[in-house]
C-alpha positions in Angstrom: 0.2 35.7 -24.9 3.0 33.7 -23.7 4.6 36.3 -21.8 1.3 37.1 -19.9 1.0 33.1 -19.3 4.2 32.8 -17.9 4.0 36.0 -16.2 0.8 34.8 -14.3 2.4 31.1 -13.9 5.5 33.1 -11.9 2.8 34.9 -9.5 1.5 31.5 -8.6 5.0 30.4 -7.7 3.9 27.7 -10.2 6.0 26.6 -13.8 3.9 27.1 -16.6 4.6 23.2 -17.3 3.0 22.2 -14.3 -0.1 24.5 -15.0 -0.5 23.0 -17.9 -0.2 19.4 -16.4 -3.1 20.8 -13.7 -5.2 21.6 -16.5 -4.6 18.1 -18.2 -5.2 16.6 -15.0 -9.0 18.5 -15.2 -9.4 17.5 -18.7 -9.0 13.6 -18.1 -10.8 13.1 -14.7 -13.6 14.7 -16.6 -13.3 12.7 -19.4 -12.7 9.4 -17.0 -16.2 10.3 -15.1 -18.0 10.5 -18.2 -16.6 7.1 -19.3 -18.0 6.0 -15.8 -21.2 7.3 -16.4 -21.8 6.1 -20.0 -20.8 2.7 -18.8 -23.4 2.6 -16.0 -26.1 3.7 -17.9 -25.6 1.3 -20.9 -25.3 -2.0 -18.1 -28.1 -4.3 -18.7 -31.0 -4.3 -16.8 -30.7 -7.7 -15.9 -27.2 -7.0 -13.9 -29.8 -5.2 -11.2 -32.5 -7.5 -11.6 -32.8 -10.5 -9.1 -32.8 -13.3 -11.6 -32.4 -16.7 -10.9 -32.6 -17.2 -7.3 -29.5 -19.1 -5.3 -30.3 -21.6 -3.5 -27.4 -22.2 -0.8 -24.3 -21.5 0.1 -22.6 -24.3 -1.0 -18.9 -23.9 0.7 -17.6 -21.2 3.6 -14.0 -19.7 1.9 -11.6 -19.4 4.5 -10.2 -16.4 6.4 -6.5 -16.7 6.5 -6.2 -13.6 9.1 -5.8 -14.4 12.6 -8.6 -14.4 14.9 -8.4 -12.6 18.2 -9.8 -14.5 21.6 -9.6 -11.4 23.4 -11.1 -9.2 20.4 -13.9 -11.2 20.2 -14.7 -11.2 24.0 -15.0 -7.7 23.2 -17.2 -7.7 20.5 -19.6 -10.0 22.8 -19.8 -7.3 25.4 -20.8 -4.6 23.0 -17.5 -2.8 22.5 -16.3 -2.4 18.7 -12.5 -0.6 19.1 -12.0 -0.2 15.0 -10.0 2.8 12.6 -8.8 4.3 16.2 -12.1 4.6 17.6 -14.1 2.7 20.1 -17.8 2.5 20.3 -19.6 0.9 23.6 -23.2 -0.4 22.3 -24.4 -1.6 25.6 -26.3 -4.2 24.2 -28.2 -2.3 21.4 -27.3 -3.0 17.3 -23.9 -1.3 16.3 -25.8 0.0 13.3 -28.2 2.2 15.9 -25.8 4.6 16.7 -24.4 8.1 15.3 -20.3 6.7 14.2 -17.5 8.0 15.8 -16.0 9.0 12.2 -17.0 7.3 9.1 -13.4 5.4 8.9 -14.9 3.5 11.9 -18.2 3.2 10.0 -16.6 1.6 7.3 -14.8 -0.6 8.8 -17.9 -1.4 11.0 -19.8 -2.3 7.9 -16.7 -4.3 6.2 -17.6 -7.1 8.9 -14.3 -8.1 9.0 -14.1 -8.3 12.5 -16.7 -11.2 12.6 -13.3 -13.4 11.9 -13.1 -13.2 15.6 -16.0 -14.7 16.8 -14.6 -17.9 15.2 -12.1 -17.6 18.7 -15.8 -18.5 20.5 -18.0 -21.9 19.5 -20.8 -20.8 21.7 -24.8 -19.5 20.7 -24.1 -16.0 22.2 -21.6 -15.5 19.6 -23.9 -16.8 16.4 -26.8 -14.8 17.8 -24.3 -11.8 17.9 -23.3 -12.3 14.4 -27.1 -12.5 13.1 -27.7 -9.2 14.9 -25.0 -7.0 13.5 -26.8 -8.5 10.0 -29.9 -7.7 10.4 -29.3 -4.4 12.1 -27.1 -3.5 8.8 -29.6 -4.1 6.5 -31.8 -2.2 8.3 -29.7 0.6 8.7 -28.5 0.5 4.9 -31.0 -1.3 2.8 -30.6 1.5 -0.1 -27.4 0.9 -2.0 -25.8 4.3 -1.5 -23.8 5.8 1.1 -19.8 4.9 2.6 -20.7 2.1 3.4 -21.8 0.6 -0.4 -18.6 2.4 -1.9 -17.1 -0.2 -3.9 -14.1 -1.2 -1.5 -16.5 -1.6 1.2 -18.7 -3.4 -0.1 -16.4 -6.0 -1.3 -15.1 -6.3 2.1 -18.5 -6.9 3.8 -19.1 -9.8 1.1 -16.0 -11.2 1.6 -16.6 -11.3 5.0 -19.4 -12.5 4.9 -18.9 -15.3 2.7 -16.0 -16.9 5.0 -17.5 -16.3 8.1 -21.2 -17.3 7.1 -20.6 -20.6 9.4 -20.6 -18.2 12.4 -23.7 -15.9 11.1 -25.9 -19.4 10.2 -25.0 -21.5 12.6 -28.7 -21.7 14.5 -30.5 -19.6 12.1 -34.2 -20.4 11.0 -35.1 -21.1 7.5 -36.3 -17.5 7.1 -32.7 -16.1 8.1 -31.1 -18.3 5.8 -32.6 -17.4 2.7 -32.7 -13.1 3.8 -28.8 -13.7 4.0 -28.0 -16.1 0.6 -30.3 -13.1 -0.9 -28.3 -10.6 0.4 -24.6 -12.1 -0.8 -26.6 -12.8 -4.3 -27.7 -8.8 -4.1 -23.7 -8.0 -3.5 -22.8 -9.6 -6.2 -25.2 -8.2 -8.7 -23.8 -4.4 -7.2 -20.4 -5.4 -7.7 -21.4 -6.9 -11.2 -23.0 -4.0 -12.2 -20.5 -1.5 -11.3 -17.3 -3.9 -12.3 -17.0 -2.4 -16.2 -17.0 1.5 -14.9 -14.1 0.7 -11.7 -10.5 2.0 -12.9 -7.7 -0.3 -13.0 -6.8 -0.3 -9.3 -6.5 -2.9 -6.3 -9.8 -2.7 -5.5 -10.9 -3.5 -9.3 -8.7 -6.7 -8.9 -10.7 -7.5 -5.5 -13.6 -7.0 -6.9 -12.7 -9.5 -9.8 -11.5 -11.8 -6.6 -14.6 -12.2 -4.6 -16.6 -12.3 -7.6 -14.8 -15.6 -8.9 -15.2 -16.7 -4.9 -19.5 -15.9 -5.0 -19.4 -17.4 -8.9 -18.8 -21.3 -6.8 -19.6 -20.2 -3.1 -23.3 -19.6 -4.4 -25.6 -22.3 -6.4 -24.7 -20.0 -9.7 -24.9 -20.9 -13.0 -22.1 -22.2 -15.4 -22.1 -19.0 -17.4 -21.6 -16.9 -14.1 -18.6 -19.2 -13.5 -17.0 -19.1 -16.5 -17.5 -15.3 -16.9 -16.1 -14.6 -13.1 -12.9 -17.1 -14.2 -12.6 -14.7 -17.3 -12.6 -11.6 -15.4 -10.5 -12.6 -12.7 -7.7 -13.9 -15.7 -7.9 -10.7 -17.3 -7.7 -8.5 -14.2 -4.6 -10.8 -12.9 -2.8 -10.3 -16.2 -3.1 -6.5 -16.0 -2.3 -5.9 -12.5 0.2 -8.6 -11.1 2.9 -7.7 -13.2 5.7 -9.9 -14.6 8.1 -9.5 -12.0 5.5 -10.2 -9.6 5.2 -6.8 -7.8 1.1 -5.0 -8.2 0.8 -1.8 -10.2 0.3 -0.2 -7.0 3.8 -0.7 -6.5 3.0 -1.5 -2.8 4.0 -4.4 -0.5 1.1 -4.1 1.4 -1.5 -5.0 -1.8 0.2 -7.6 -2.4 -0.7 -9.3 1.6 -3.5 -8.1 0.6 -4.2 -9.5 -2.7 -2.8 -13.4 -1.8 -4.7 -12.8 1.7 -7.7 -13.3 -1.1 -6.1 -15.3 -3.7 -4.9 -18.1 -1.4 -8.2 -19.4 -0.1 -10.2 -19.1 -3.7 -7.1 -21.2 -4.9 -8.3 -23.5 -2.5 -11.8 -23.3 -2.8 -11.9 -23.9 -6.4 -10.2 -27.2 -5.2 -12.4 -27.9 -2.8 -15.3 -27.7 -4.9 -13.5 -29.4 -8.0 -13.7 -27.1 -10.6 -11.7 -25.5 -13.1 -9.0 -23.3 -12.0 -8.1 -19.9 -13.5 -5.7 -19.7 -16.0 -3.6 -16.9 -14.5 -4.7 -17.4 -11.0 -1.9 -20.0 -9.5 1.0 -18.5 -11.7 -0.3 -15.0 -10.3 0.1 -16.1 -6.7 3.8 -17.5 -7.6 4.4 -14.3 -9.2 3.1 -12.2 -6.3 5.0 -14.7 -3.3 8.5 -13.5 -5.3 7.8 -10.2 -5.0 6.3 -10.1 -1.1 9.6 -11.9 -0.4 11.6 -9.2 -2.3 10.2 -6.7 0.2 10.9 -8.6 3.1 14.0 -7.4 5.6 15.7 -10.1 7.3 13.6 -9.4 10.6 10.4 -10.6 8.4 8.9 -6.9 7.9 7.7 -5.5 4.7 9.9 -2.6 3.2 7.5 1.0 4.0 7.2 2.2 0.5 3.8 3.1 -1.2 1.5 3.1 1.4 2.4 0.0 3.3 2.6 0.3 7.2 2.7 -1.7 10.1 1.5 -5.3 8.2 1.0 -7.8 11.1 3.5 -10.5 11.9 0.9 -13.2 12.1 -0.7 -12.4 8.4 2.6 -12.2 7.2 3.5 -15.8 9.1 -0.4 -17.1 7.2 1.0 -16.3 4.2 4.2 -17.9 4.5 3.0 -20.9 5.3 1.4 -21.3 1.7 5.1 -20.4 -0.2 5.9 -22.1 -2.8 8.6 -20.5 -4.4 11.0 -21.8 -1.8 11.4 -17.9 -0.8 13.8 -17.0 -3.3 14.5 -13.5 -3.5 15.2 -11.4 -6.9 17.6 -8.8 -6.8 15.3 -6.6 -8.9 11.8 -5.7 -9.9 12.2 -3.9 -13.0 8.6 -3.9 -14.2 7.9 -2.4 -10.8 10.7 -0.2 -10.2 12.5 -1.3 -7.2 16.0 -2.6 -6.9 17.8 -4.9 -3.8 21.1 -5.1 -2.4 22.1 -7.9 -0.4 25.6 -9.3 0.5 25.8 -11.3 3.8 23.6 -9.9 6.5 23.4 -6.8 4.8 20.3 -5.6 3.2 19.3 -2.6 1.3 15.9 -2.1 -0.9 15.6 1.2 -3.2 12.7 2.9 -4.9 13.5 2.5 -8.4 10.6 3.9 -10.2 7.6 6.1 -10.4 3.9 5.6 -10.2 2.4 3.6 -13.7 -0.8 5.8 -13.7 -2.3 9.0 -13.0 -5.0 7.3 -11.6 -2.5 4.9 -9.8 -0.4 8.1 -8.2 -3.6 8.9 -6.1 -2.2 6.2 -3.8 1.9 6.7 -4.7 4.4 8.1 -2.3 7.0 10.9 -3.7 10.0 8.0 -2.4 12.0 8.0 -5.6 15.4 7.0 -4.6 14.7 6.9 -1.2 16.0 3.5 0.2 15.8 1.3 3.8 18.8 -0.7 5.2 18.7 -3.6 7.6 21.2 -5.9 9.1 21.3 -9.1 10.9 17.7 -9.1 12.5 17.6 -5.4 12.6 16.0 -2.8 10.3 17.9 0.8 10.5 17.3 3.1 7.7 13.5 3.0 7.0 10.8 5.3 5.5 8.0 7.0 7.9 5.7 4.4 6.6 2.0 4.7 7.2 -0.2 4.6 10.5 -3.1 1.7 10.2 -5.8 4.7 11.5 -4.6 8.3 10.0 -6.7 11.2 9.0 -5.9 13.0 6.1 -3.4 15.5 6.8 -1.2 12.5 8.3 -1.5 10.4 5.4 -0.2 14.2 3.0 2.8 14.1 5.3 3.4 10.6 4.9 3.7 11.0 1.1 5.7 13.6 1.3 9.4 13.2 0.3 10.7 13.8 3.5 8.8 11.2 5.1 11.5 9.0 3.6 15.3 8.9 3.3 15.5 10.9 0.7 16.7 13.7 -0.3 14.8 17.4 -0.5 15.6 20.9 -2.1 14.1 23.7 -0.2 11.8 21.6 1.9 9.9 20.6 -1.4 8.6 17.4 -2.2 9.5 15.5 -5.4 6.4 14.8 -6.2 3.6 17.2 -5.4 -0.2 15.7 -5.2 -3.2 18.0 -5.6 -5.8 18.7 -3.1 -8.5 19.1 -5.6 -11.9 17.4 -4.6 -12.6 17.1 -7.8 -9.0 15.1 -9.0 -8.4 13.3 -5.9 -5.0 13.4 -4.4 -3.3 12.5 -7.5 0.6 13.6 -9.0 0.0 17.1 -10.2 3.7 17.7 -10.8 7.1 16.6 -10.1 8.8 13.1 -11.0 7.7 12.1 -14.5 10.9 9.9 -15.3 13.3 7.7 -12.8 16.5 6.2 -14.7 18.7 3.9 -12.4 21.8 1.3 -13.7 22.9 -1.6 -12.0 26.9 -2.6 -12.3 29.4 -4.7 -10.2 32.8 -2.6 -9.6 36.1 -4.0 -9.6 36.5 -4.5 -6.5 33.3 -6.8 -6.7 31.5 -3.5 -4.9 27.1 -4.1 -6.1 26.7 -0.6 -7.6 23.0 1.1 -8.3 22.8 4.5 -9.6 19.4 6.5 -9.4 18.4 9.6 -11.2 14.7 12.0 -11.0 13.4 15.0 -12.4 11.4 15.4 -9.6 13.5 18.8 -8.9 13.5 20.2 -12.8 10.6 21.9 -13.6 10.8 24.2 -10.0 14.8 24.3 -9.2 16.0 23.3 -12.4 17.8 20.0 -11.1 18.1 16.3 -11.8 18.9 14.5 -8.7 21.2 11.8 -8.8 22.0 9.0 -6.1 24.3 6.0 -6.1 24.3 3.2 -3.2 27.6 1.1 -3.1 27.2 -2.2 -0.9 30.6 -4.3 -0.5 31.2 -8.0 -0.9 31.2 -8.6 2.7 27.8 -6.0 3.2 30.4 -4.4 6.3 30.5 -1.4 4.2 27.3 1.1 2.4 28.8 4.0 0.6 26.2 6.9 -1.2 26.6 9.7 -2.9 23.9 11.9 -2.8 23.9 15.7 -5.5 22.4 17.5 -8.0 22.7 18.3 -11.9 21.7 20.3 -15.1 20.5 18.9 -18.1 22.8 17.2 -20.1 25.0 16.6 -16.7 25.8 20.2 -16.4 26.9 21.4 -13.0 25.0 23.4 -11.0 25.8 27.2 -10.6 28.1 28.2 -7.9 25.5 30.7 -6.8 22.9 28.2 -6.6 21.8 28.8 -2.7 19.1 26.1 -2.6 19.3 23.9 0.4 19.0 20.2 0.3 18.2 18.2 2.6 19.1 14.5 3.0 17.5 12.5 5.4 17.8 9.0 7.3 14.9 8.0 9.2 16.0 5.8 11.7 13.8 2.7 13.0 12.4 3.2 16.5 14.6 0.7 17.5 17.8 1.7 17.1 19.7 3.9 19.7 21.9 6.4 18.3 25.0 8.7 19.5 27.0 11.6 18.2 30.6 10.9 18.2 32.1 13.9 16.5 31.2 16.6 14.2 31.2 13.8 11.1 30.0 10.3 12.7 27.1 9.0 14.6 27.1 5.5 16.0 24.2 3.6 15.8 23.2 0.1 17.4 20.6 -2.1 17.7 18.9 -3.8 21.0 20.9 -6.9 19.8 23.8 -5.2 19.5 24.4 -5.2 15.8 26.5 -1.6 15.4 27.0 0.7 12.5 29.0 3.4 12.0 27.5 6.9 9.9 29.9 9.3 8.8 29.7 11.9 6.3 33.2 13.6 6.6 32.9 18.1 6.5 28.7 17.8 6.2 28.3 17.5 10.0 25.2 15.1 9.9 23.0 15.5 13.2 20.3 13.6 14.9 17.0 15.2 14.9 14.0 14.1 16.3 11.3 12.4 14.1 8.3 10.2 14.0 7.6 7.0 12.6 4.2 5.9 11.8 4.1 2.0 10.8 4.5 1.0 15.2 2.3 -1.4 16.5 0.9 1.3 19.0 0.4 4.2 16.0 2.5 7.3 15.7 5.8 6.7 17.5 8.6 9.0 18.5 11.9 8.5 16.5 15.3 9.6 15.5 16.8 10.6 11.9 20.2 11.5 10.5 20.4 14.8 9.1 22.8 16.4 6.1 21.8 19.9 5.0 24.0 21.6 2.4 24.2 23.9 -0.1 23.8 22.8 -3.8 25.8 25.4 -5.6 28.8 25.1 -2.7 28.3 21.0 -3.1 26.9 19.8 -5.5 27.7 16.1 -4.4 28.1 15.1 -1.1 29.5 11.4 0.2 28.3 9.0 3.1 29.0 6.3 4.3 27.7 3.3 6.7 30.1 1.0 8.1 29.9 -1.9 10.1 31.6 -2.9 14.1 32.9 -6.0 14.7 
């Protein structure tokens, strides 16, 4: 029987280890949707029931994203440009037309772009506002559909919560109560569904905007209390101690304070009792945005983070704290920095904390960006804001960061099962990494994966060398056995290590072994990689401001069994 097994796991080109993972994989989500279902179905009837009517709105939350002049003058003349798509309405409801694609629908129905209108104090633009409304509720008065997914619908009561000034402003009696009703309805959905969400980001915004209806709406004591105590024990879960989310992605945590900030302050406001967890949490989470943060002010592009705005970035500054001290680690996280004078480097230390985290998770184990001065140079692909599907497989993939490959295989494959969702199916289960000062006062990290041991056989290894000065990066980049064994002579796998260069940066070849690279400033590095002949290919980066942009990378391609280590280095130009 176990021949026949592994016979059949060869035909697939799959290890029997990872078939067995698959099938462990089918076993849980199963079990996981059953959990879901039993939860539902034992909720109390009065979590769906109307109960206790509000009776006002009792404070607006504020919306800490910039507002858009020029988007809103849009809006009023009937053209909605969301998720790469544009829809002209010509005057009729946006909710009366067939959607482009059902990213821009969603987004449509988040009604976060009604932050705009705030750009015009006029009627036109409250009248606008009560239209999109009512023509949603038309449109979607059943609670099923994209549009009432969970995520969604927490962004259409945020949204409308902090931006109710502009939807009441003018509004009859009769509009008035229809929309209080409406938020109350949202928040018995989200209610309702809360106990059956996994532990994700959008379980902790959930928790978020519930605490922020809890004192926004005329509720009851017992709702607050309970909406403090479920916010408290989603914070101490998710925002771990080091600060970073266990999404293990910049980008939730903008997203995360973008929410926490202003029900900080509304709890102030209103003069009641603060969470527990909820102002430690947002200390916690400023020390670890500011650990991702290259010198230029952009986020590092690991775990789904793209292009994050300059002016949310600049809204959430203005609210540190912490006095923008930077770690040099995130250990409960998994991600290590290097820093000596204008000299930055950040590195993927770890792995994702849960199969139902990896649906979200990049294979960037190891992989690692480099800035300097004002200037980022080394980066990952990142993520485009509007991407279909395929583009957001290939931005997981391994090579879509500068990393290192074996065959063109990624270190961490994800499945594309409808039923599992794109989650890990195989690859990296452990990440090691040590942290050590040389002799020579040299900041050390060394970085090892199995993402490579269960198809090739191999445990790649990385270490990063930063001087004193930061004039000088040195890596060493190869491949071993278990138990440190080198690999065979005859091993003809070819790996692949790659340096995605920002769009930015303008590179030359200057011999066989070096490439200069500089910066619009004029900050100028040095790549060599002495008898590996590194090349510039083209690539594309996807975190630009205008979407998918052409790029550049740095290219080593060797043979394992020939080298089984190979040596960079970056220096500096005075």
């Amino acid at each position: 029987m176990r021949e026949e097994t592994n016979r059949q796991g060869a035909s697939l080109g799959f290890p029997v280890s990872e078939i067995w993972r698959y099938a462990s994989l089918y076993c849980r989500e199963t079990l996981v949707r059953g959990r879901a279902l039993v939860l539902s179905a034992w909720l109390p009837l009065c979590r769906f029931s109307p109960g206790r009517r509000a009776a006002r709105l009792l404070v607006a939350p504020t919306d800490l994203r910039i507002a858009d002049p020029l988007e809103a003058e849009d809006l009023l003349e009937g053209r909605f440009s969301l998720a790469g798509a544009v829809l002209e309405t010509g005057g009729r409801p946006a909710f009366s037309f067939d959607m482009p694609s059902l990213a821009f629908e969603r987004e449509l129905a988040s009604f976060s772009w009604l932050r705009h209108l705030r750009t015009r104090r006029s009627e036109d633009a409250n009248i606008f506002a009560r239209a999109a409304v009512l023509s949603f509720l038309r449109r979607h008065r059943a609670v099923r559909g994209p549009v009432w997914q969970t995520d969604a619908t927490v962004w259409r009561l945020s949204a409308w919560l902090s931006h109710s000034t502009i939807v009441l402003k003018g509004a009859d009696t009769g509009f008035y109560r229809r929309f209080v009703d409406q938020i109350a309805r949202h928040e018995r959905v989200l209610r309702g569904r809360y106990r059956a969400l996994p532990r994700d980001e959008t379980r902790l915004q959930a928790a978020i905007v519930l605490a922020m209806t809890a004192i926004s709406l005329d509720l009851s004591d017992h709702r607050k209390r309970e909406a403090a105590r479920r916010l408290d024990e989603e914070l101490e879960r998710q925002i771990l101690p080091d600060g970073g989310h266990i999404a293990r992605s910049p980008d939730a945590l903008v997203s995360i304070l973008l929410r926490l900030l202003p029900l900080r302050q509304t709890y102030i406001n209103l003069d009641q009792i603060l969470p527990k967890r909820l102002v430690p949490s947002i200390d916690r989470a400023y020390a670890a945005l500011n650990f991702f943060r290259h010198r230029d002010g952009d986020l590092a592009l690991f775990n789904g983070t793209g292009l994050v705005p300059g002016t949310a970035l600049s809204a959430l500054l203005r609210y540190d704290e912490t006095g923008g001290a930077v770690f040099r680690a995130l250990p409960h996280t998994g991600f290590d920095r290097l820093q000596a004078e204008k000299t930055t480097l950040i590195a993927d230390t770890g792995r994702p904390l849960s199969v139902h985290l990896s649906k979200t998770a990049h294979a960037g184990a190891a992989a690692f960006e480099m800035s300097a001065g004002k200037n980022r140079f080394i980066v990952n692909a990142g993520v485009p804001l509007a991407a279909s599907d395929a583009v957001i497989r290939m931005a997981r993939m391994t090579a879509a960061h500068s990393a290192v490959t074996i065959d063109d295989r990624t270190a961490m494959q994800f499945s594309r099962s409808g039923f599992l969702g794109p989650v890990a199916c195989g690859g990296i289960t452990r990440v090691e990494r040590s942290r050590d000062t040389d002799e020579n006062g040299h900041d050390c990290l060394v970085m090892q994966h199995d993402g490579y041991l269960n198809r090739f056989g191999l445990m790649f290894q990385r270490r990063l060398t930063l001087s004193p000065d930061g004039s000088e990066i040195t890596g060493t980049d190869g491949f071993r056995r278990k138990n440190e064994q080198m690999p065979a002579h005859n091993d003809r796998y070819i790996a692949i290590a790659r340096f995605h260069l920002h769009p930015a940066i303008w590179t030359m070849q200057e011999d066989e072994d070096t490439i200069f690279m500089t910066a619009p400033d004029n900050e100028s590095w040095l790549f060599s990689a002495p008898g590996l002949a590194p090349a510039i290919e083209d690539d594309l980066f996807f975190a630009a401001s205008a979407g998918q942009t052409a790029s550049r990378q740095i290219v080593i391609a060797w043979t394992v069994g020939e080298h089984p280590d190979i040596h960079w280095r970056m220096n500096r130009l005075s």
